[in-house]
N, C-alpha and C positions, 0 to 999 in steps of 0.2 A: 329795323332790318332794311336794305339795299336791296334796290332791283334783282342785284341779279343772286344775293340772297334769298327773295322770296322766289324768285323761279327755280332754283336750288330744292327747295323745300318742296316745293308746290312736285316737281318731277319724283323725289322720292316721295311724296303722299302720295304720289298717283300708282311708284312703282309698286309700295305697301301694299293700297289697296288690289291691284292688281296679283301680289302676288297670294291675297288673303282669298281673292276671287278664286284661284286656282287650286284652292283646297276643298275640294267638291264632300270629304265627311265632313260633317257639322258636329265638333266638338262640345259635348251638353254639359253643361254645371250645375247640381239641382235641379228638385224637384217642379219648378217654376219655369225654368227652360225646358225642361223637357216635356211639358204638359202643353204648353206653348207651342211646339215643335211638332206633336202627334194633333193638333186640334189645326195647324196652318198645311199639315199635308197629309193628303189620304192613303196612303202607304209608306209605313216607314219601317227600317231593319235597323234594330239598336244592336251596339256588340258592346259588352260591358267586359272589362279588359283590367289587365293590370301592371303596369310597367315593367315591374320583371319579369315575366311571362314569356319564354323563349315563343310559345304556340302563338301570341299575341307578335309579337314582335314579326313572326314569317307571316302572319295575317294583312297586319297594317299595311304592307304594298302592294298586294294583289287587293282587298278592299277598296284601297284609295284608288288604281286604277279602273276598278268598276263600277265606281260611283259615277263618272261619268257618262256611259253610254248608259246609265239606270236612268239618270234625269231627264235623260230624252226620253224616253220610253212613255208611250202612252198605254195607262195611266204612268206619270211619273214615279219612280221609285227612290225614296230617300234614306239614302245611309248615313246612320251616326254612330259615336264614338262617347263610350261614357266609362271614366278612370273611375273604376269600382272602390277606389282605395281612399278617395278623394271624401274627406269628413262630409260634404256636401251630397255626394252620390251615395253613400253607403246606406240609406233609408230605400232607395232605389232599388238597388242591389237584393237587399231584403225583403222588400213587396215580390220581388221577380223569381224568388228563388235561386239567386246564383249560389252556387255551391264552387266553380271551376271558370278556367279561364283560357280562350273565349267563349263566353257563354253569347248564342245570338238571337233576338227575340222578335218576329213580326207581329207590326201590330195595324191594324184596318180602321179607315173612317174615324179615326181618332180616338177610338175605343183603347184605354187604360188599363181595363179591369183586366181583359182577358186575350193576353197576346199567344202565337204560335210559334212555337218550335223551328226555327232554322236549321234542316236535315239536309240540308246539299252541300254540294263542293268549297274548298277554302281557297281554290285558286278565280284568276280574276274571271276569263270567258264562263268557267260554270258556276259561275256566282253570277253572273247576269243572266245566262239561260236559266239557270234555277227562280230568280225572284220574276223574270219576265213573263214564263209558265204560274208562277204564282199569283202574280198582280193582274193578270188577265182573268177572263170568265176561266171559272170552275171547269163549265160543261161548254161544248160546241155542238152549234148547230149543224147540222148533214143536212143536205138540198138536193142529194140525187143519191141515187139506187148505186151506183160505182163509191161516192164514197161512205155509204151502207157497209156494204160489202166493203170497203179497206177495213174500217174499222171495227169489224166484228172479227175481224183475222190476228190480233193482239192478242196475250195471254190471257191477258183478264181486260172484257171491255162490258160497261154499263151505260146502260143505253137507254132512253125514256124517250116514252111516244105522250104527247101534249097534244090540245088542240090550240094553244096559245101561249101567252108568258105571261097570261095575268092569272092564269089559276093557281089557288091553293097548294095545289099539288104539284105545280112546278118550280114556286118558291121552296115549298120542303124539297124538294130535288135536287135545287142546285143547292142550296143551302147544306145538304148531306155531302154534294161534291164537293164544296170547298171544305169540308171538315177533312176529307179522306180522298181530295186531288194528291197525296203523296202518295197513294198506295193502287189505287186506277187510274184509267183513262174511262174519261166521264164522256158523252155526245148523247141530242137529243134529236128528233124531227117531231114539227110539226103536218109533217102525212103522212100517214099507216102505211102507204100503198108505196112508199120506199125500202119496207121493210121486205117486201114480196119478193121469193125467193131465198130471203134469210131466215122467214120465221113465219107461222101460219098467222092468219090474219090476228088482231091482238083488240083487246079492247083501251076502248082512247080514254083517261089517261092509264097509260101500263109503266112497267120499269122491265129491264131485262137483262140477264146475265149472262154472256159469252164466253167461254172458256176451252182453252186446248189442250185441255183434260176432263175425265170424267163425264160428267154431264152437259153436253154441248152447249146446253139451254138454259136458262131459270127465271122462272119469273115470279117475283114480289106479289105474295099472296095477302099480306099484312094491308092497315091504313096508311095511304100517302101521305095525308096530313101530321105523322106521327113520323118527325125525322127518328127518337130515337131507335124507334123501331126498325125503320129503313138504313140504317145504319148498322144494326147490329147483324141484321139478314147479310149484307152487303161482306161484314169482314168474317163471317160464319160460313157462307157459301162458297166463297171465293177459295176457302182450303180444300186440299187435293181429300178424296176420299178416304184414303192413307200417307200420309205425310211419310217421306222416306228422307234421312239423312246423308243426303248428301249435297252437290253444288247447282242444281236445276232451280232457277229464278222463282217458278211458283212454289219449291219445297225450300228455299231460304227464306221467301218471305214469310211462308207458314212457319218455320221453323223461330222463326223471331218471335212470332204472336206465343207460340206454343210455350216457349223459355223463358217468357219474359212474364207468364201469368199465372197466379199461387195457384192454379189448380192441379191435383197429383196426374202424372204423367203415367202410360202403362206405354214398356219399352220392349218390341219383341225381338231377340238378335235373332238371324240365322246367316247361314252361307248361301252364296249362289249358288251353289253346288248341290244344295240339301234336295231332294229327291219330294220333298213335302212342301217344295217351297211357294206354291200358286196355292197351296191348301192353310200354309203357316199366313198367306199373307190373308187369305179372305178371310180368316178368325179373327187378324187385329180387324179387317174393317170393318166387321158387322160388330163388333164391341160399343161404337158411339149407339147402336138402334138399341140396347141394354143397359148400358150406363153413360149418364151423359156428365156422371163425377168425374171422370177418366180422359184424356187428353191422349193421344196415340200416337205412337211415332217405329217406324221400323225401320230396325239396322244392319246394314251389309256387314255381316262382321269381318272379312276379306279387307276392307276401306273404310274399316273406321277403328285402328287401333286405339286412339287417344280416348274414343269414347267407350271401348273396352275397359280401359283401363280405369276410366272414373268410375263407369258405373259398381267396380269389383270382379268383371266377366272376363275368363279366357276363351279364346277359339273353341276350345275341347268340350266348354260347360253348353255352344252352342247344339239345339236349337232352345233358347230359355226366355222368361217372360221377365221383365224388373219395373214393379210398382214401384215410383218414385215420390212421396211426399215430405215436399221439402218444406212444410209449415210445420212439421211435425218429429221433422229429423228423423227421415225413415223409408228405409228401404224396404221390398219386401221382393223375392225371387224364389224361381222354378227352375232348377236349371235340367237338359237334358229331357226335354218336355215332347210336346206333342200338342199341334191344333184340338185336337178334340180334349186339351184338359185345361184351354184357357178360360172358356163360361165359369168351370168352377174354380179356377185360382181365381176370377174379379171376382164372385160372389162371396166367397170365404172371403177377400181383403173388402168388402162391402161390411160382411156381418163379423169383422171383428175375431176371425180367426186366424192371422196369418201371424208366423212371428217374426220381429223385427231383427231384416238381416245384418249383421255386422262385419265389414272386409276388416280384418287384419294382419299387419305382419306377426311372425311368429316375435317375442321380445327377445332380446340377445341374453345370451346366457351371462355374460359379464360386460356389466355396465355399472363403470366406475371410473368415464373419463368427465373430464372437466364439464361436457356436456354430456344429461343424458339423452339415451333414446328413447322414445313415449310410440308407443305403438296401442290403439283403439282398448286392444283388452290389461294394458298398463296404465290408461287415462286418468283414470278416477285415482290410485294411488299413487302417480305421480304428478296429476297435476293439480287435481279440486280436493285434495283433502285438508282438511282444516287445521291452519295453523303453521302453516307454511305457507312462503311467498316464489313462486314460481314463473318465472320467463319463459313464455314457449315461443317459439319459434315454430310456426307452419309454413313448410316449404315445397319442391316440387324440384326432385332431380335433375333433371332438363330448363331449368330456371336460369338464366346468366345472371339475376340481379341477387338471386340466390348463391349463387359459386362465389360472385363476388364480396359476399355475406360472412361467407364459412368464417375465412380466418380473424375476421376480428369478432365475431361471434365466442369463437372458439378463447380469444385472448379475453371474454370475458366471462367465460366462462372458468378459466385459469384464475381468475381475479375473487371468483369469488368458490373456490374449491375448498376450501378448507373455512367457508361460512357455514354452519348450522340453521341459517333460516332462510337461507337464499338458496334456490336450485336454478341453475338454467337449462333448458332442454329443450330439445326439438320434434318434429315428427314431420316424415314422408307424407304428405296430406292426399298423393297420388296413390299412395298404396296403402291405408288405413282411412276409416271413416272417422269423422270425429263426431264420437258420440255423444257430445253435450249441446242441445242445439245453443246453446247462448253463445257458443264462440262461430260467430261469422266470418268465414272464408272465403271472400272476394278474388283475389288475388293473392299472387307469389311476390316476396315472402310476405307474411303475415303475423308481425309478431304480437303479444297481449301477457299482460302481465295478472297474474292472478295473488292479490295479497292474503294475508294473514283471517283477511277474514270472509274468505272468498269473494270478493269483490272483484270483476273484470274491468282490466284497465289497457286499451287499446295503445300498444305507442305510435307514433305518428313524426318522429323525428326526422334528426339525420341518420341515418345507419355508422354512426362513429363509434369506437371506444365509449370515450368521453360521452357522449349524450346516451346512449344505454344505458352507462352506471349511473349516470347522475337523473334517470328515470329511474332506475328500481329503487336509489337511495329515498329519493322523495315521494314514493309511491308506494313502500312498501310497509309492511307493519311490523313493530318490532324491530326495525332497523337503520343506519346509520352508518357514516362515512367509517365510524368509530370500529360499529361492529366488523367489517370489512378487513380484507386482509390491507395489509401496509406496503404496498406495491407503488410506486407511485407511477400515478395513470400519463 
């Protein structure tokens, strides 16, 4: 090679590297780079991703531009990039629980086992505000009486009184904030006497709960050494006395905890209007100090049609109470009620007397097109009886991915009209309950195919023609391209 051959070469190696420098996410391959990777840096965000992935694809450049003011950041924050699809990564992916893409996963100190949840922003500025709030202490220190007082003026602020940073009890503290820095703002002082003026004098070490609603105050009666404990106090207190359904920050984040948790919910509608309504509302609260089975939630019926409408409730039925037990596929309601008969509707739904309510539409008198219509009190003989292979389709009026459904639904339904073992049908999911708990309804549309031997089989395709029939042909019992009409698809 000639001089000015090897300076040729030597400029593009330099430009290579330079421009490999300029990719600030760290590309991981395996379980061996990646293990490597969390044990060389003390904060790291993996996003496990996968090529075709439009979500992915609008990720990658707001990512890649936030990786760089993260690596300044003290502590540094390192973001990486790991092709889920990739034969190497996919052991990965499966330790992590990816199910969906991008999935994004924080992990600390080099710790493996047990990474967190990335719940912030997908664009690049709150993607660095979110991990830089993250990678920072949990809790802050407050050093004067002014910023006491700022920060007890926040929705929800938690606040522990220390006489140091080497106790017991201030390791479980912060240790509880970083579990649950998503959901408060954590601050601590090491002197009481900042607190004077916010709160009567407190015993050192304390924890304390501030809020601007309900009970101004609270303070952690439990052991400090005992994060579980402090922890559970922390996301128990924090809800409103009665959770109401609508857009107010502290009744959306209850309302998240509330929905997201198997326990049966007791739901009381009424009107702004109602003349009972300061007496309707003190009956749901005093309901947690007698059953603590019950979850509570009360609804403007005025501003909250959609959730009339799920539950089975109109305007008219309101002032009414609706136990909701969804482990057990079951409603149970009052409708046209009254505060003073809600003790004994939870008691009776306690001891096992209440019966289980069913919303249905009325069934059509004639139903005899390609597809039928299945409505809660026509379930059972049209869709789980044995011996037939059935398509249902669960859907929701107001659905566009649903509209967009109808008509090749319908053309397969045409397809197979004049089959004896095939049915396809549908049902309004908005306006009938589906009384079988084993059909899960997530989302619109929701289609499951039940065969011949009552076997639930979820499809999961493309919504085409062609991939509907060539799922019920290979999925169903008793049947076959053969058996089918001779249409050609």
């Amino acid at each position: 090679m000639d001089r000015r051959s090897s300076a040729l070469f030597a400029a593009v190696a330099c430009l290579c590297v330079g421009l490999a420098a300029a990719e600030d996410v760290i590309a991981v391959s395996g379980s061996l780079q990646f293990e490597t990777v969390l044990k060389d840096n003390s904060f790291v965000v993996a996003e496990f991703y996968a090529p075709w992935c439009g979500h992915c694809k609008k990720l990658a450049p707001e990512y890649e531009k936030a990786a760089g003011p993260l690596k300044k950041n003290e502590p540094p924050v390192t973001l990486i990039s790991v092709d889920a699809t990739q034969e190497d990564n996919k052991p990965l992916a499966e330790k992590y629980g990816v199910q969906g893409f991008p999935t994004l996963k924080i992990f600390k100190g080099g710790d493996a086992s047990s990474p967190a949840e990335y719940n912030g922003p997908r664009e690049a500025d709150g993607i660095v505000s979110y991990l830089q709030k993250q990678s920072g202490p949990a809790s802050a220190e407050l050093t004067s009486k002014d910023a006491v007082s700022s920060f007890v003026q926040q929705e929800v602020a938690v606040l522990g009184i220390f006489k140091g940073s080497g106790s017991a009890e201030f390791k479980t503290f912060t240790s509880a904030a970083d579990v649950l820095r998503d959901e408060f703002d954590f601050a601590h002082v090491f002197d009481a006497s900042l607190l004077e003026g916010e709160a009567e004098p407190q015993a050192n070490p304390s924890v304390l709960m501030f809020k601007q609603y309900d009970a101004p105050m609270l303070k952690f009666e439990g052991q400090l050494t005992k994060k579980d404990e402090l922890t559970e106090w922390m996301n128990s207190k924090s809800l409103p006395s009665l959770v109401e359904l609508d857009q107010k920050p502290r009744n959306r984040a209850a309302l998240q905890k509330i929905f997201n948790a198997p326990t049966p919910k007791l739901l009381g509608f009424a009107a702004k209007e109602d003349s009972n309504l300061a007496e309707f509302k003190k009956a749901l609260t005093d309901v947690p100090s007698t059953s603590a089975a019950l979850q509570v939630v009360f609804i403007e019926t005025g501003a909250n049609a959609q959730a009339l409408q799920f539950f089975g409730i109109e305007a008219k039925d309101a002032p009414a109470f609706v136990i909701h037990d969804q482990n057990n596929n079951a409603k149970y309601v009052s409708f046209k009620t009254s505060p003073s008969k809600l003790p004994k509707f939870v008691s009776d739904y306690e001891a096992g007397k209440l019966e289980k309510h069913i919303k249905s539409e009325t069934p059509p008198k004639k139903n005899n097109g390609p597809v039928k219509i299945v409505t809660a009190n026509t379930f059972e003989e049209l869709v789980t009886s044995k011996g037939q292979n059935t398509m249902i389709e669960f859907y929701a009026p107001w659905c566009g991915h649903c509209k967009s459904l109808a008509p090749i639904y319908e053309e397969v339904g045409e397809y197979y009209k004049k089959n004896k073992t095939v049915t396809i049908a549908k049902m309004d999911a908005t306006a009938n309950d589906v009384p079988d708990g084993r059909f899960e309804v997530k989302g619109f549309p929701t289609l499951m195919l039940v065969d011949g031997k009552g076997d639930i089989k979820p499809f999961e395709g493309d919504r085409t023609k062609e991939d509907l029939v060539k799922f019920i042909e290979e999925n169903s019992v008793g049947v076959s391209s053969s058996a089918a009409t001779k249409e050609e698809l």
